[in-house]
C-alpha positions, -999 to +999 in steps of 0.1 A: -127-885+530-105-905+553-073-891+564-051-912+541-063-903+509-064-863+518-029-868+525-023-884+487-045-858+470-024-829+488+010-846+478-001-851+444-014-813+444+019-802+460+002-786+490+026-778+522+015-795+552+009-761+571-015-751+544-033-782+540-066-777+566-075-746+550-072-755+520-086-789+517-111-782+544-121-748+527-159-734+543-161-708+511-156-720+479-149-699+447-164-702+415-132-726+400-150-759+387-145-782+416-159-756+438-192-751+419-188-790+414-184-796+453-209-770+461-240-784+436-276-794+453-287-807+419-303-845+420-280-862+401-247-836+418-215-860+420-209-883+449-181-876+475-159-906+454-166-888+421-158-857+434-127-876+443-120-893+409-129-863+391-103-841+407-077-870+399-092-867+366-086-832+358-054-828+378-039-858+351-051-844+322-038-809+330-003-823+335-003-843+302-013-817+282+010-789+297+043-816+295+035-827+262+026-795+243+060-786+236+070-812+220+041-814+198+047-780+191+080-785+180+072-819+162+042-799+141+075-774+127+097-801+122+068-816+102+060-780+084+090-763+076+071-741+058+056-730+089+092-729+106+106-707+078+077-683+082+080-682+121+116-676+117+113-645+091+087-629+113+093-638+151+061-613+160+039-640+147+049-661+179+027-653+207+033-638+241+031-667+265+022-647+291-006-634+273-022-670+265-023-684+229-045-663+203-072-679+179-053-694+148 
């Protein structure tokens, strides 16, 4: 990877320029997906460049759905006051976001 596009990929990732060798230049990996991605012997194991893309890849679609779940959220009460009216009677059916969302 040439220098210029692990500078981008640590911008875009938010990571401080006194943490970035370490971290982008990490010798033990842990079991989150790009590391067991990175890490792979198989034959057909992603090239350097898809490594790359991929990373890009998942970073996007993480961001998309985090900034647009609220909205949808509130757009899917709007659209079933029903719903609304029920959340509003019992506010314990709401999850605790801290406690990730339960099976519907």
């Amino acid at each position: 990877m040439t220098q210029w596009s692990t500078a981008v990929i640590a911008d875009l990732l938010g990571i401080p320029e006194s943490d970035r060798e370490s971290v982008l230049h990490k010798r033990h990996p842990g079991g989150d997906l790009l590391s067991r991605l990175a890490g792979s012997r198989a034959d057909d194991a992603l090239t350097r460049d898809e490594m790359i893309s991929t990373a890009i890849l998942l970073f996007g679609a993480g961001f998309e759905t985090t900034t647009n779940l609220p909205g949808n959220g509130l757009n899917a009460l709007l659209r079933h006051p029903d719903q609304l009216a029920g959340l509003r009677a019992d506010p314990s059916l709401i999850p605790d976001g801290r406690r990730g969302t339960p099976a519907l």
